[in-house]
Backbone as numpy.savetxt, mean C-alpha at the origin, in Angstrom:
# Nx Ny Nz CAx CAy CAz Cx Cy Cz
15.51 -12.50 -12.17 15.32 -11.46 -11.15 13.85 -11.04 -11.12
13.38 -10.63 -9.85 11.55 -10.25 -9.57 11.72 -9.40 -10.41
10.44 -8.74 -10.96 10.51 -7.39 -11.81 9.12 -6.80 -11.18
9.17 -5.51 -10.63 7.84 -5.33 -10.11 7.32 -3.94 -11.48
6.25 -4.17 -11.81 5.82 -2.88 -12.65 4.75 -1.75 -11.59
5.32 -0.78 -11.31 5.33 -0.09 -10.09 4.73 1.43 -10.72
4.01 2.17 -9.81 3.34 3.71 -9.60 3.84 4.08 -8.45
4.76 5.32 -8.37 5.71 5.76 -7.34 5.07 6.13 -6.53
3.66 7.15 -6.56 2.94 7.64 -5.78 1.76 6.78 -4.60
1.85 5.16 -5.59 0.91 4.63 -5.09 1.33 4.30 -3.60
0.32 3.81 -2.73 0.92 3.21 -1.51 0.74 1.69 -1.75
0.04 0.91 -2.28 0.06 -0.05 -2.92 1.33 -0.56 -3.50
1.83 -0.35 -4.21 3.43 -0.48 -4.92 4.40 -0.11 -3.79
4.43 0.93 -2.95 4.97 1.41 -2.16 5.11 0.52 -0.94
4.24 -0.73 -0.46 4.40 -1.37 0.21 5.56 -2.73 -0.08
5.09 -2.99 -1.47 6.29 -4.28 -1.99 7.27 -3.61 -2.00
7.56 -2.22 -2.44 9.15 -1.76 -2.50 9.52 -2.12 -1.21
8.75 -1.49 -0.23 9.48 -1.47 1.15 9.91 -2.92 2.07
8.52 -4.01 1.18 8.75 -5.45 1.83 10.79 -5.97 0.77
10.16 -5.70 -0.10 11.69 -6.11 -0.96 12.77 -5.40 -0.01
12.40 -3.86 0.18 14.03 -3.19 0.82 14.27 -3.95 2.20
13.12 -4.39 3.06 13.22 -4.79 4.24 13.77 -6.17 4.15
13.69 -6.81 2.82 14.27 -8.11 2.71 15.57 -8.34 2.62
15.99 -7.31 2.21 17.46 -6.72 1.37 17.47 -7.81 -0.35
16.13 -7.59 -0.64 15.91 -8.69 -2.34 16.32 -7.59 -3.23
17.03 -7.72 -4.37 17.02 -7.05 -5.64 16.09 -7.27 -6.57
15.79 -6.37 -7.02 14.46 -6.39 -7.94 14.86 -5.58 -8.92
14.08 -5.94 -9.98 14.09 -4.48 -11.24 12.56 -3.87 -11.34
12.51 -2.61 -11.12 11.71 -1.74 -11.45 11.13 -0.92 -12.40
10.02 -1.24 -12.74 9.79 -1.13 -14.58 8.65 0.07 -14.08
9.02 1.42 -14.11 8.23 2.93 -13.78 7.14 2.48 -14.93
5.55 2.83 -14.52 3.98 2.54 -14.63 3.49 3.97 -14.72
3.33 4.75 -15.59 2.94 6.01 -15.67 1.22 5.74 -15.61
0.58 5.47 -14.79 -1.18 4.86 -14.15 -2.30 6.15 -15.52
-1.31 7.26 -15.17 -2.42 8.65 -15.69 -1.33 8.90 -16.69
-0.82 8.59 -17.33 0.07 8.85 -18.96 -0.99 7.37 -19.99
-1.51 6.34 -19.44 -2.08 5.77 -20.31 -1.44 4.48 -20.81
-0.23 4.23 -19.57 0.55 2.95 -19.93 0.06 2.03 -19.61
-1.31 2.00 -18.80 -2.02 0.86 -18.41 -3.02 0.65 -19.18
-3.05 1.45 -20.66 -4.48 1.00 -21.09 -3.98 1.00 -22.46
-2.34 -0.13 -22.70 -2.09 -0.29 -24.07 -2.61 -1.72 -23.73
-2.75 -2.51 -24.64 -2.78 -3.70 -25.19 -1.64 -4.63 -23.86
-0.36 -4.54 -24.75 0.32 -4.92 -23.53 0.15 -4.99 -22.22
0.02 -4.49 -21.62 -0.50 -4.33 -20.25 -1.69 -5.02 -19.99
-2.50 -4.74 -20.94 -4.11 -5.69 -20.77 -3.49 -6.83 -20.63
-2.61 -7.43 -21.22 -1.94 -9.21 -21.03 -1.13 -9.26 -19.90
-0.56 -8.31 -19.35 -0.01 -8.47 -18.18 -0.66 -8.35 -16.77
-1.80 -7.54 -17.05 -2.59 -7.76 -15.63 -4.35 -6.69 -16.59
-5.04 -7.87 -16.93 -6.32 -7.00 -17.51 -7.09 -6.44 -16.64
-6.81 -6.14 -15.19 -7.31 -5.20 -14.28 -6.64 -4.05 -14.47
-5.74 -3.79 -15.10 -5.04 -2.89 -15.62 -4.88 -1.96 -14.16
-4.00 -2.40 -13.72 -3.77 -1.85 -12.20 -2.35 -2.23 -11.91
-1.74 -1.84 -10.75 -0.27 -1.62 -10.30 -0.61 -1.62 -9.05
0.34 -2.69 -8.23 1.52 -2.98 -8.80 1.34 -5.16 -9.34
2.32 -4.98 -10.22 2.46 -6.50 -10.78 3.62 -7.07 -10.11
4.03 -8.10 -10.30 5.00 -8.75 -9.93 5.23 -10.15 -10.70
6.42 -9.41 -11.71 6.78 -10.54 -12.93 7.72 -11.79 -11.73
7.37 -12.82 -12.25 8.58 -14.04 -12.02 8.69 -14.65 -13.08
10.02 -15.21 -12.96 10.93 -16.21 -13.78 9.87 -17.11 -14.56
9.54 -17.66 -15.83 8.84 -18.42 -16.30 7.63 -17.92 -17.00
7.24 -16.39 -16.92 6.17 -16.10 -17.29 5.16 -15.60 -16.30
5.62 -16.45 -15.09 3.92 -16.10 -14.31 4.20 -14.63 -13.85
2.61 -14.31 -13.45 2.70 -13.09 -12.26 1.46 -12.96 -11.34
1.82 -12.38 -10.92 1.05 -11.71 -9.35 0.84 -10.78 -9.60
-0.73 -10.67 -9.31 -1.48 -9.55 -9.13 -1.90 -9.12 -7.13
-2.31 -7.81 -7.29 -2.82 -7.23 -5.94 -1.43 -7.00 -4.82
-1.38 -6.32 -4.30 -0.23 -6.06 -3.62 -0.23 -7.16 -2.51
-0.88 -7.92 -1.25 -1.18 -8.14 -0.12 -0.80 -9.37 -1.17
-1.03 -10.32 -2.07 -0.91 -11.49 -2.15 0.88 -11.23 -2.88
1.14 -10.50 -3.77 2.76 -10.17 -3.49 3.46 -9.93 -2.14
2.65 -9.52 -1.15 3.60 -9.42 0.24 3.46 -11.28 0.55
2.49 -11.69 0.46 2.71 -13.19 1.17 3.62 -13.57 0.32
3.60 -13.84 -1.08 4.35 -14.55 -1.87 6.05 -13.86 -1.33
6.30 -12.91 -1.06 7.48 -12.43 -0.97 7.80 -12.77 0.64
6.81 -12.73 1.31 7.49 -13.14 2.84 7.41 -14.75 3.06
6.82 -15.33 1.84 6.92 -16.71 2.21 8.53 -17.15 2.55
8.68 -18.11 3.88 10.35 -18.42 4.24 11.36 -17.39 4.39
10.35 -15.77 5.11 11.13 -15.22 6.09 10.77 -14.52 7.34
11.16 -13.56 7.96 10.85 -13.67 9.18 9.47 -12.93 9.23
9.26 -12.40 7.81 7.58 -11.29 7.53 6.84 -12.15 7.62
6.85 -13.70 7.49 5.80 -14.58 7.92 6.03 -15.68 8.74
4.92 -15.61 9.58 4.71 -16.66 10.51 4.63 -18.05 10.59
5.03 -18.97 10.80 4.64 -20.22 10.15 3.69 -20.75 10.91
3.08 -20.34 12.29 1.74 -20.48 12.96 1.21 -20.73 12.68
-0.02 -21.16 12.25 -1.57 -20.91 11.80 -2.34 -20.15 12.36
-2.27 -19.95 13.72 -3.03 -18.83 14.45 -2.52 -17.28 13.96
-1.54 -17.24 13.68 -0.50 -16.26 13.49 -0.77 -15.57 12.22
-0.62 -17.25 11.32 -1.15 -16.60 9.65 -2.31 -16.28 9.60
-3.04 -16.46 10.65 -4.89 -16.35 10.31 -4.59 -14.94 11.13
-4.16 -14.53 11.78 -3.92 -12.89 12.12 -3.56 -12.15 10.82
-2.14 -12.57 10.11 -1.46 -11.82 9.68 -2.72 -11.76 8.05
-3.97 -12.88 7.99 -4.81 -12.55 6.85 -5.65 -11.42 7.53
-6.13 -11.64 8.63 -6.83 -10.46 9.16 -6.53 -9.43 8.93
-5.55 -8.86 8.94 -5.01 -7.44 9.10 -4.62 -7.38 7.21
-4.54 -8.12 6.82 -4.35 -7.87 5.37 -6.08 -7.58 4.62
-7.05 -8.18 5.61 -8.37 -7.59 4.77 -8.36 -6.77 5.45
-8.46 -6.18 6.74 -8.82 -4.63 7.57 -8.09 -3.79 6.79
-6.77 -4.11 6.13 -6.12 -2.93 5.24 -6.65 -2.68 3.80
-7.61 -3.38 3.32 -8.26 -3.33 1.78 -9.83 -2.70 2.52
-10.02 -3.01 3.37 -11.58 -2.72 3.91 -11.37 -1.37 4.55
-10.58 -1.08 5.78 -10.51 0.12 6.27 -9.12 1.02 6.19
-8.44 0.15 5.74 -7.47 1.54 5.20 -7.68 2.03 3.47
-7.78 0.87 3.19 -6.80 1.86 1.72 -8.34 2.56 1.25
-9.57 2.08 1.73 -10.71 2.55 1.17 -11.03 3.65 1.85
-10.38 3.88 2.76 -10.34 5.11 4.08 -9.19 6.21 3.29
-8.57 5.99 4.46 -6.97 7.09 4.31 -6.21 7.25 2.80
-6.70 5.83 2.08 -5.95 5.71 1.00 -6.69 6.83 -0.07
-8.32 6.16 -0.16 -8.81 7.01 -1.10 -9.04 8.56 -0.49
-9.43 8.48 0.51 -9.13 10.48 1.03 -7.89 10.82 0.61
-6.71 10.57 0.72 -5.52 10.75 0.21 -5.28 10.98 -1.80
-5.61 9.84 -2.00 -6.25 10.37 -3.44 -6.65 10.98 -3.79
-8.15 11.31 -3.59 -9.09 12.37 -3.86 -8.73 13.83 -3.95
-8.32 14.02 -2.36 -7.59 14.67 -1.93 -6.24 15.86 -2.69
-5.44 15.07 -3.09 -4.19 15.20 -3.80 -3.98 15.24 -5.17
-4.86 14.77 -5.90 -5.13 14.69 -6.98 -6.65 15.75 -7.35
-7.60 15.88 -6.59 -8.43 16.89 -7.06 -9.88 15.92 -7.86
-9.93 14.94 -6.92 -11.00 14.05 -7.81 -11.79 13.91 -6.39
-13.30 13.69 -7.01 -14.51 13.40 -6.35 -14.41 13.57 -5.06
-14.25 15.42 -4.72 -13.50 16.24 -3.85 -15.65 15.74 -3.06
-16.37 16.01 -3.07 -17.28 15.30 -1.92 -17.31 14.28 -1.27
-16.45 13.34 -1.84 -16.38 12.44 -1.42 -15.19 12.21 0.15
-14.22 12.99 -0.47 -13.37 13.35 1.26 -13.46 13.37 2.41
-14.76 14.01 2.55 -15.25 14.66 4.18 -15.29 13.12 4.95
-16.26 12.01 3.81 -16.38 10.69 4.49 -15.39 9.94 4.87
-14.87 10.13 3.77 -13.62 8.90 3.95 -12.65 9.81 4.72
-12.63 10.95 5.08 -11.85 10.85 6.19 -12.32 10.86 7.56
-13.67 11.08 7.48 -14.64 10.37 8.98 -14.27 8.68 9.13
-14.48 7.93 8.58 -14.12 6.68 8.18 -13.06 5.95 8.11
-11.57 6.98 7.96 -10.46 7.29 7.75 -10.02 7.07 9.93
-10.42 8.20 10.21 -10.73 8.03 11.42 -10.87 7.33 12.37
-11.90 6.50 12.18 -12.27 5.49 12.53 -11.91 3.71 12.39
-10.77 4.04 11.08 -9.77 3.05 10.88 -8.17 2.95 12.13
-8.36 4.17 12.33 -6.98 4.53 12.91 -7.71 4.41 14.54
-9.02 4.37 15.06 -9.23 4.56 16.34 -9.09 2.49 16.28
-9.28 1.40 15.42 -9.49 0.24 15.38 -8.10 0.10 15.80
-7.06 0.72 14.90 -5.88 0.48 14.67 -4.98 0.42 15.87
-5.46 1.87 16.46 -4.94 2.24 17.87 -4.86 1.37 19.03
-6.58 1.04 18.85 -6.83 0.01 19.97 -5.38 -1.24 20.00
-5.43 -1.65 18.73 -4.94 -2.79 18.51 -3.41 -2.77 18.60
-2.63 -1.98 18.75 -1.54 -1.47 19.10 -1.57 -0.97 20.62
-1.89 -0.90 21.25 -1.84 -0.52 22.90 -0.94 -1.24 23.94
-0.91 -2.33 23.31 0.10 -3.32 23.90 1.37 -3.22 23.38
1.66 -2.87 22.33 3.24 -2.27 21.91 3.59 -3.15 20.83
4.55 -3.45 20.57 5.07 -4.32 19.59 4.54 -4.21 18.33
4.08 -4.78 17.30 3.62 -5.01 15.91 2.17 -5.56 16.51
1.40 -6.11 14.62 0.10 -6.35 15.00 0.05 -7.39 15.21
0.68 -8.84 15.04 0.87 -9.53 15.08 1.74 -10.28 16.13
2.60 -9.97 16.46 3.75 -10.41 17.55 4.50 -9.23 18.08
5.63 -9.20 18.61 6.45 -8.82 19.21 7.33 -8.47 17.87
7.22 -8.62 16.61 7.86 -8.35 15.66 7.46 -8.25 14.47
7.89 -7.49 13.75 6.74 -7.26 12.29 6.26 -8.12 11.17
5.33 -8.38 10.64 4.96 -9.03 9.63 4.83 -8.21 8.57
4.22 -9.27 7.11 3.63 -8.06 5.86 2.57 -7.42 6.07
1.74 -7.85 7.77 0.88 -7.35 7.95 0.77 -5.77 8.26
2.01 -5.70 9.14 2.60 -4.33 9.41 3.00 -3.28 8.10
3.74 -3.72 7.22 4.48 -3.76 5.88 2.44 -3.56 4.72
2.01 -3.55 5.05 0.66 -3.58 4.39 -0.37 -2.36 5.43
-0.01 -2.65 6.47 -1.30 -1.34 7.17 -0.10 0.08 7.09
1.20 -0.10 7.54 2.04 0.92 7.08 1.54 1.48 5.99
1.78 1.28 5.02 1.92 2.07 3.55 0.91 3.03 3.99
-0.56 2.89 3.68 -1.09 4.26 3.55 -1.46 4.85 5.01
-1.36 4.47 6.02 -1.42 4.90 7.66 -0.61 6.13 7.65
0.44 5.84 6.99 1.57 6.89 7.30 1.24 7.98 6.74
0.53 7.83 5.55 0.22 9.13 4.53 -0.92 9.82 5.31
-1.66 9.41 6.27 -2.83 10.22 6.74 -2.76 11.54 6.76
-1.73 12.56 7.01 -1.57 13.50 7.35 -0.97 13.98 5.88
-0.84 13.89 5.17 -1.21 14.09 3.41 -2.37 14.94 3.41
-3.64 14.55 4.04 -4.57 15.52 3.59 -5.16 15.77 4.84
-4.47 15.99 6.47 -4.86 16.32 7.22 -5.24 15.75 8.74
-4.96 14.66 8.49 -5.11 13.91 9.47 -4.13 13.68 10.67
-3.77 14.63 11.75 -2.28 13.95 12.18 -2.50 12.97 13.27
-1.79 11.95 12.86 -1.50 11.05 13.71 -1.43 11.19 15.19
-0.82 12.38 15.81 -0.60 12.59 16.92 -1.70 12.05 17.77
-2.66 12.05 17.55 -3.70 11.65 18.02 -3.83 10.46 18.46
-3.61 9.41 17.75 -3.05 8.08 18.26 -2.11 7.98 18.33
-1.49 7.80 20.10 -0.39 7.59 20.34 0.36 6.51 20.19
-0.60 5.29 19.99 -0.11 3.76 19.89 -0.01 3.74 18.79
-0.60 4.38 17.32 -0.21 4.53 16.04 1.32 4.95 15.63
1.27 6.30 16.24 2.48 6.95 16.17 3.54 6.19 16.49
3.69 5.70 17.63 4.51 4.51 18.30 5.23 3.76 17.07
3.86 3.50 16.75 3.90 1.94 15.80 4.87 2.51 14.57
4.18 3.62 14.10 4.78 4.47 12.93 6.82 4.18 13.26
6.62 4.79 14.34 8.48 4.87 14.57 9.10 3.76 14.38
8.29 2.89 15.41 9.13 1.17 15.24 9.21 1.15 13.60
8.68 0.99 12.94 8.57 0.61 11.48 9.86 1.50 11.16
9.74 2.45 11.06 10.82 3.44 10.24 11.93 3.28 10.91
11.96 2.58 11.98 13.43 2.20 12.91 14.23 0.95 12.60
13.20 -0.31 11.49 13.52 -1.47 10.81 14.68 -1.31 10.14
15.96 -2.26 9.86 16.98 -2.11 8.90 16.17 -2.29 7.93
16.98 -0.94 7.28 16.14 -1.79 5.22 14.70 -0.80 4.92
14.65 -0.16 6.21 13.43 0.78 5.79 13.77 2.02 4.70
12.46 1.84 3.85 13.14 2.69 2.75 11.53 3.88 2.86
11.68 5.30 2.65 10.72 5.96 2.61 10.83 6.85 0.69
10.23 6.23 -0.20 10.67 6.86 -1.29 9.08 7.03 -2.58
8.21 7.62 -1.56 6.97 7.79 -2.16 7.26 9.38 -3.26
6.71 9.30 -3.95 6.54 10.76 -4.74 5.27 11.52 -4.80
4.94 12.76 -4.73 3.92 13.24 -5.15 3.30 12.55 -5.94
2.07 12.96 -6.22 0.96 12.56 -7.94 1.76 13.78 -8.68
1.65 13.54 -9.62 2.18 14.57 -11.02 0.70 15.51 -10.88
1.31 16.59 -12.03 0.17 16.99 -12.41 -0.90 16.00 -12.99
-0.11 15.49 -14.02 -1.27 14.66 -14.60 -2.20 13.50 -14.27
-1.99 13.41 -12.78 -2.72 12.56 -12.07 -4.46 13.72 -12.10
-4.65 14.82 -12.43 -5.68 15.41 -12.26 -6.60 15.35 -12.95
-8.07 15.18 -13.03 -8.58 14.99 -14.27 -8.78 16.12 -15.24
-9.22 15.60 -15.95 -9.10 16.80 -17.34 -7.87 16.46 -17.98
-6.72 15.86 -17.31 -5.40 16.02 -18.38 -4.74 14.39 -18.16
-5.34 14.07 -17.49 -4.95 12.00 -17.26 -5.79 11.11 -18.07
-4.92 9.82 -18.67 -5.69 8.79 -19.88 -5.26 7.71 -18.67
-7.06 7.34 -18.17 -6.19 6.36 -17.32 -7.74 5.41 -16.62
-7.45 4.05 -16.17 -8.96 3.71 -15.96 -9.74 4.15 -15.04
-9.52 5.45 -14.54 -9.77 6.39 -13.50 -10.84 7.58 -13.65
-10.44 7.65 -15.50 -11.14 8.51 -16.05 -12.44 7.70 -17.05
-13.62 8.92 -17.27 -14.33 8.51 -17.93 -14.48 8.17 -19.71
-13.65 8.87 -19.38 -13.04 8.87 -20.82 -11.90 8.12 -21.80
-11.44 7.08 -20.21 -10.21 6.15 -20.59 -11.56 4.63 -21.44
């Protein structure tokens, strides 16, 4: 059985849960405490020495690192991927615009944000933040997904942290072709919405984690 080693709060992890629920795949879920310091035993250094979440154990030993190359590996031979080439060279596009202008946008304002870390840093990344969602918009105007008339992991990957914008202020309303997009997604069989707050101890001063200077 997959085994994903997962951070509830992350949107990162939060995207494979939702590609697995949308698959209807069973998985086992091995809870990743990021700011308790479970990523900076030994163990873990052998399971992914970026010491980051989320992983994705398979049968035999191997694993997968980075979330976006777990969504391909998991939509390989279903309907989350395209067998096109024009299609897959979209559905890579939108998988770097989501490492380049989302998660470094909305994701880290959202962080910062919520957790109480490198609070100057906010104002930008949610100017920037902004300006991910005016790209986004555009690109949604025509309706459907980003890709086709039906969703990919590409969707399943700009979802995760899009949705959280309004976490630290941002509302969507504003883009109406976003919002749109937002509904179709949450209208998918199999859509699962099961993010958690950060703990306290996501804050610094009281987190052991590679986040801190002190980890």
């Amino acid at each position: 059985m997959l085994r994903i080693y997962d951070y509830a709060p992350s949107g990162n992890c939060y995207e494979v849960r939702l590609l697995l629920s949308l698959l209807g795949r069973e998985y086992e879920r091995v809870p990743v405490d990021i700011f308790a310091g479970d990523t900076l035993t030994d163990e873990f250094e052998r399971l992914n020495p970026a010491r980051e979440t989320p992983v994705l154990a398979l049968d035999g030993g191997h694993v997968l690192l980075q979330s976006n190359a777990i969504l391909w590996y998991l939509g390989i031979g279903t309907d989350y991927l395209p067998t096109d080439p024009l299609a897959q060279a979209m559905v890579v596009q939108w998988l770097l615009i989501e490492q380049s202008r989302v998660v470094s946008t909305i994701g880290a304002a959202r962080f910062f944000a919520l957790t109480g870390r490198s609070p100057e840093q906010v104002e930008g990344r949610i100017r920037d933040g902004r300006r991910a969602l005016d790209l986004l918009d555009g690109a949604l105007r025509r309706g459907g997904f980003l890709v086709a008339e039906r969703p990919s992991i590409a969707d399943v990957s700009v979802y995760a942290y899009t949705r959280k914008a309004p976490d630290f202020g941002i509302e969507l309303a504003e883009w109406p072709s976003v919002a749109s997009w937002i509904r179709r997604m949450e209208s998918l069989p199999g859509f699962i919405e099961d993010y958690v707050p950060y703990p306290e101890n996501a804050r610094p001063g009281v987190s052991r984690s590679i986040y801190d200077e002190a980890a």
